[in-house]
C-alpha positions as CSV (number, residue, x, y, z in Angstrom):
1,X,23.6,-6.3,-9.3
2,X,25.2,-7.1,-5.8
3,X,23.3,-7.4,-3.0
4,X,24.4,-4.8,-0.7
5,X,23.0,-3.2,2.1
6,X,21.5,-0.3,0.4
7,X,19.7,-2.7,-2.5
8,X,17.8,-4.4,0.7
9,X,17.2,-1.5,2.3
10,X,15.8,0.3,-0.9
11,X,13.8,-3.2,-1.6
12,X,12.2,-3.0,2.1
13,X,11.1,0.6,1.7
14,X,9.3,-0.5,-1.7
15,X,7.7,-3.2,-0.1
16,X,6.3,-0.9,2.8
17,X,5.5,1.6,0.2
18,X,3.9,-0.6,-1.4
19,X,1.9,-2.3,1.3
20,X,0.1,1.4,2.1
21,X,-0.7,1.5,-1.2
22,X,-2.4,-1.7,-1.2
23,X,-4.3,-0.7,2.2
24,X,-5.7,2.5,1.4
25,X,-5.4,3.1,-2.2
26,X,-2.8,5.9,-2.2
27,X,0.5,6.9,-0.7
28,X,3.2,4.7,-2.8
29,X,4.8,7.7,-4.2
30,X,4.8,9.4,-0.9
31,X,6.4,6.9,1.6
32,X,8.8,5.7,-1.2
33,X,10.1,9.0,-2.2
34,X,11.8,10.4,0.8
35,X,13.1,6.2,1.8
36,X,15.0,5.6,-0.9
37,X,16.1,9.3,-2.0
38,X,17.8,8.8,1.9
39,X,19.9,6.0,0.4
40,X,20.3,6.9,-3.0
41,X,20.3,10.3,-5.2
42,X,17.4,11.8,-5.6
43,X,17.3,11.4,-9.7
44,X,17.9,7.6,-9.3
45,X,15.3,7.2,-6.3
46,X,12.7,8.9,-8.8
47,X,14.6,7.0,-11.9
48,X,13.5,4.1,-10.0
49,X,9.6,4.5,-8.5
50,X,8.2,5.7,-11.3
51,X,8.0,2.2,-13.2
52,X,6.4,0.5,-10.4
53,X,3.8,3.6,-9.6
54,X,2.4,3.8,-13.2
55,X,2.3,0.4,-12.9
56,X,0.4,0.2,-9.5
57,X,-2.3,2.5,-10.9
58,X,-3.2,1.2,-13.6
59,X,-3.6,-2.1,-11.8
60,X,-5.7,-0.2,-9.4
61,X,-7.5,1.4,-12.5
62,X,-8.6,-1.7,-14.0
63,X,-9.5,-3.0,-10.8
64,X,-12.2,-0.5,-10.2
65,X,-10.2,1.3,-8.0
66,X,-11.7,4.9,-8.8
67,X,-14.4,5.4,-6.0
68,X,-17.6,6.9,-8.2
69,X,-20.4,6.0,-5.3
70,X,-18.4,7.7,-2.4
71,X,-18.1,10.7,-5.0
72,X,-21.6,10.5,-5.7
73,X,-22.8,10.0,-1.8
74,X,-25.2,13.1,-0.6
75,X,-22.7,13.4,2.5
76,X,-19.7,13.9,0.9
77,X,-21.4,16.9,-2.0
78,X,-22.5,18.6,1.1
79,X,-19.1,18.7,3.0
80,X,-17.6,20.6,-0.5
81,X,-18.4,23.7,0.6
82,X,-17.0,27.4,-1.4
83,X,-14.2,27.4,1.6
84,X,-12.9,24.0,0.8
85,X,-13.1,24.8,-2.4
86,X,-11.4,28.4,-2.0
87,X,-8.9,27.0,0.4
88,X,-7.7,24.3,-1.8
89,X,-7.8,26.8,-4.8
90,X,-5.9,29.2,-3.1
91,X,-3.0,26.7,-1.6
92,X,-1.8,27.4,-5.7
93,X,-0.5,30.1,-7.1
């Protein structure tokens, strides 16, 4: 594979991608998506992330990524109220 412009640039967005993944846990899919579909097809830009995001999770899955004791925390049952609930419920057909 040559080493164009567009494989560097492609490589740098994976790399920030990647970087806000490894900060706050989520986000890879999101920030690499619309980067690389800019510079390539959209079929080849999803072609390509999808490797490295299973990947990424399960790493983070057998890292003890999944956070049980925020879930669990009294503050954070008692801000799921029925109009979160309803709201994100209803933001699906």
């Amino acid at each position: 594979m040559p080493l164009d412009l567009t494989t560097l640039l492609v490589g740098a967005a994976l790399l920030l991608a990647a970087f806000v993944k490894g900060t706050t846990g989520f986000g890879f899919p999101l920030i690499a998506t619309p980067m690389v579909a800019l510079l390539l097809d959209i079929r080849t830009a999803i072609a390509i992330l999808v490797i490295p995001n299973i990947v990424m999770d399960i790493g983070q899955i057998f890292r003890g990524g999944f956070p049980t004791p925020i879930l669990l925390d009294d503050d954070f049952i008692e801000s799921v109220t029925p109009e979160r609930v309803s709201g994100i419920l209803g933001r699906y057909p």
